[in-house]
C-alpha positions in Angstrom: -51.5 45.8 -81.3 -53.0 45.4 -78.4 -55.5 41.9 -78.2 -58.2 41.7 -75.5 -59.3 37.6 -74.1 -62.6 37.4 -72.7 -63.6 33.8 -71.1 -66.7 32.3 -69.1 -66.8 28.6 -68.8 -70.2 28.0 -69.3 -73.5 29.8 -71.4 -75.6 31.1 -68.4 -72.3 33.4 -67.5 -73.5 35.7 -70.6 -72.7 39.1 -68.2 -69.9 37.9 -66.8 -68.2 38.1 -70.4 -70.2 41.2 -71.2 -68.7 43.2 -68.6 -65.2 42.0 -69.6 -65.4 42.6 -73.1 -66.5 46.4 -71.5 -63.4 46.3 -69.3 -61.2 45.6 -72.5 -63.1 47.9 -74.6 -62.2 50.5 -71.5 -58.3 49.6 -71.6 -58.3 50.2 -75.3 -57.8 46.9 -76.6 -57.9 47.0 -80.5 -59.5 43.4 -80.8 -61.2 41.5 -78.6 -61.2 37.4 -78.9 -64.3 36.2 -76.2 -65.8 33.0 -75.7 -67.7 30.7 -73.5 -65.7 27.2 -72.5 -64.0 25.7 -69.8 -60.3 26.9 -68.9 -59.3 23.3 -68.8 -60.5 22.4 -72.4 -57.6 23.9 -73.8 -58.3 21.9 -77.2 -61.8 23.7 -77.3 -60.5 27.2 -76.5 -60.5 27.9 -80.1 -60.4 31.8 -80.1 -57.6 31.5 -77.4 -55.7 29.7 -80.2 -56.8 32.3 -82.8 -55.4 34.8 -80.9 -51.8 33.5 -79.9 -51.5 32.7 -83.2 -52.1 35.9 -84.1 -49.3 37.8 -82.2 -46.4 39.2 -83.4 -43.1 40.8 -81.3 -44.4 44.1 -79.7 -48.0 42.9 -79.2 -50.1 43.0 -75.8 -52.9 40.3 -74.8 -55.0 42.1 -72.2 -56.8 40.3 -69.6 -59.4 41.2 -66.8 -58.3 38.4 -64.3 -55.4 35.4 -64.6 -58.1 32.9 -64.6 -59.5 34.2 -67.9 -56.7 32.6 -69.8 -54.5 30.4 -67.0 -55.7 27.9 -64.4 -53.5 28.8 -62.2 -49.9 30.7 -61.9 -47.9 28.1 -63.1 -50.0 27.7 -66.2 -49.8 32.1 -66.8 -46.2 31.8 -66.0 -46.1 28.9 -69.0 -48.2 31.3 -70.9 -45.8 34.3 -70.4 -43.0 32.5 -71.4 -44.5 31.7 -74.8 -45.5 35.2 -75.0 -41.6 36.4 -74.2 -40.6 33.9 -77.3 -42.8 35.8 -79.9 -41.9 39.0 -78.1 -45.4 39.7 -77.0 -46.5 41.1 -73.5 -49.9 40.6 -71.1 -51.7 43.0 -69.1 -53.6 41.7 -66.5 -56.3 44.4 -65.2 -57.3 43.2 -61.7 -53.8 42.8 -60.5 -52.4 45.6 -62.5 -49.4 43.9 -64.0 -47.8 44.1 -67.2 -45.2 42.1 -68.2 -44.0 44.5 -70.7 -41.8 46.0 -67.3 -39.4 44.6 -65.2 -41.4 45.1 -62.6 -44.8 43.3 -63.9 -42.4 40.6 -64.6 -41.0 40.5 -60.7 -44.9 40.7 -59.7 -45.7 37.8 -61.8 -42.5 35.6 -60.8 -43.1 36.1 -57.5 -46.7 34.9 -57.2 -45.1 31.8 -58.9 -42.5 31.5 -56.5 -45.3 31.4 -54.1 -47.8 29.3 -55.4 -45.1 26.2 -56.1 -43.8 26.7 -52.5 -47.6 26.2 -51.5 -47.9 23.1 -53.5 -45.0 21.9 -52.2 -45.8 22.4 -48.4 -49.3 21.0 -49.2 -47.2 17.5 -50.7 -44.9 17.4 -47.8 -48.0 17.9 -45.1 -49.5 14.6 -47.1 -46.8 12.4 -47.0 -46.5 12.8 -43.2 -50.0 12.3 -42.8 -50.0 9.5 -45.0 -46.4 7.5 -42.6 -48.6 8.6 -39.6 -51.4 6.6 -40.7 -49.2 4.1 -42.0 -47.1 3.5 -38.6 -50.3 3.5 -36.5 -52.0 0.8 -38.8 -49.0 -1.8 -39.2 -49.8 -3.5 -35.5 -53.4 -3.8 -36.5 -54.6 -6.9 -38.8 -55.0 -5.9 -42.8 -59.1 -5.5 -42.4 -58.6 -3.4 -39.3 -56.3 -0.7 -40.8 -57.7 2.4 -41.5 -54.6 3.6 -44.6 -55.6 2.0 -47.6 -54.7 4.5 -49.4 -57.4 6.5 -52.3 -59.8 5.0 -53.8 -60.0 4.6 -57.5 -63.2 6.2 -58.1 -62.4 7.3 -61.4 -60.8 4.0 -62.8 -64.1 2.3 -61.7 -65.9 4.4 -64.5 -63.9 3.8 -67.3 -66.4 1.6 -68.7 -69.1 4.4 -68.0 -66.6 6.9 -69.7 -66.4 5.3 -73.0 -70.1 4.3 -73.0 -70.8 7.7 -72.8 -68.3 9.2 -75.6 -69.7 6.2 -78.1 -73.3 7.7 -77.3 -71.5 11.2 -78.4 -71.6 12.9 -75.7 -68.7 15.7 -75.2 -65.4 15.0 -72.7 -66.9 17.4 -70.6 -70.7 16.5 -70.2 -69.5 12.4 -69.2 -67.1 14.4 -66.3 -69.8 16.2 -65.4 -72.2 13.4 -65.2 -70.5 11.2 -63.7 -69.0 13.5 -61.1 -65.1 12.9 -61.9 -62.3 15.5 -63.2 -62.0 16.4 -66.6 -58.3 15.2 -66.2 -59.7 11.7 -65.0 -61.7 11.4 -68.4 -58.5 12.0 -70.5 -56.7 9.6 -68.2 -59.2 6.6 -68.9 -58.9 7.5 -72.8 -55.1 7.7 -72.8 -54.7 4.3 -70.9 -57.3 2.2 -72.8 -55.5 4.2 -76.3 -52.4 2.8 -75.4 -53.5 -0.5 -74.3 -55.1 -0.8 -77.6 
């Protein structure tokens, strides 16, 4: 069977999940699983659940674009690797790969390859920005250097973060709000859970 995901992160996005659902209508999906949530919720991507669950060997999940269903590559290569275990395949329509062949498999695996050796040139660019900065400081007095390192924005609003969750609003709304990553909100929950 062939599954189609449609995804838009927010309401006001309405066409943008119109036209997908008319892109995976076009590529003959047989069912079509669409909703309107962030890619990074992946607890509130209910009909993204639905629909793995559904899959059995020999099926295809059908796609318009990667980010409908990944973040990024190294989250679709973790999703294609779940898919290989049940036996399932994805098509993914902009990029015209399918990982049912060996070679929409090399595509895939290669934009991986890529993507991790960007990351890690990125990390390696940092930390010899960050001894740069770090030599040139240690002949100045502490309240002259300019390294301190980050600052902890996010920590700072922990107590902001749980104010806002008692007053029921949603994980993403208090990121939103208070202008931190939805990562950082889980973060502050995680460390005051295990604390308590």
């Amino acid at each position: 069977m062939n599954y189609g995901y449609a995804r838009t992160s927010t309401f006001d996005q309405q066409y943008g999940l119109e036209d997908q659902i008319q892109q995976l209508t076009k590529a003959g999906c047989d069912r079509i699983f669409s909703e309107q949530v962030s890619a990074t919720d992946m607890e509130g991507r209910v009909e993204w659940q639905k629909l793995m669950s559904s899959l059995k060997a020999g099926d295809i999940v059908t796609i318009t674009k990667i980010d409908r269903a990944a973040r990024n590559i190294a989250d679709m290569v973790s999703i294609t690797q779940a898919l290989d275990k049940i036996g399932a395949s994805i098509r993914i329509l902009d990029m015209n790969i399918d990982t049912d062949t060996p070679t929409g498999k090399l595509m895939l695996n290669i934009f991986a390859s890529v993507a991790q050796f960007e990351r890690d040139q990125m990390l390696v660019r940092q930390r010899i920005g960050i001894e740069a900065a770090k030599a040139k400081d240690k002949t100045l007095p502490l309240e002259e250097r300019s390294y301190r390192g980050a600052k902890p924005t996010a920590r700072e609003k922990a107590a902001s973060v749980h104010a806002l969750l008692a007053a029921g609003h949603s994980k993403e709304k208090i990121a939103k709000d208070l202008k931190i990553g939805i990562a950082s909100v889980y973060r502050i929950l995680k460390a005051e859970k295990a604390a308590g």
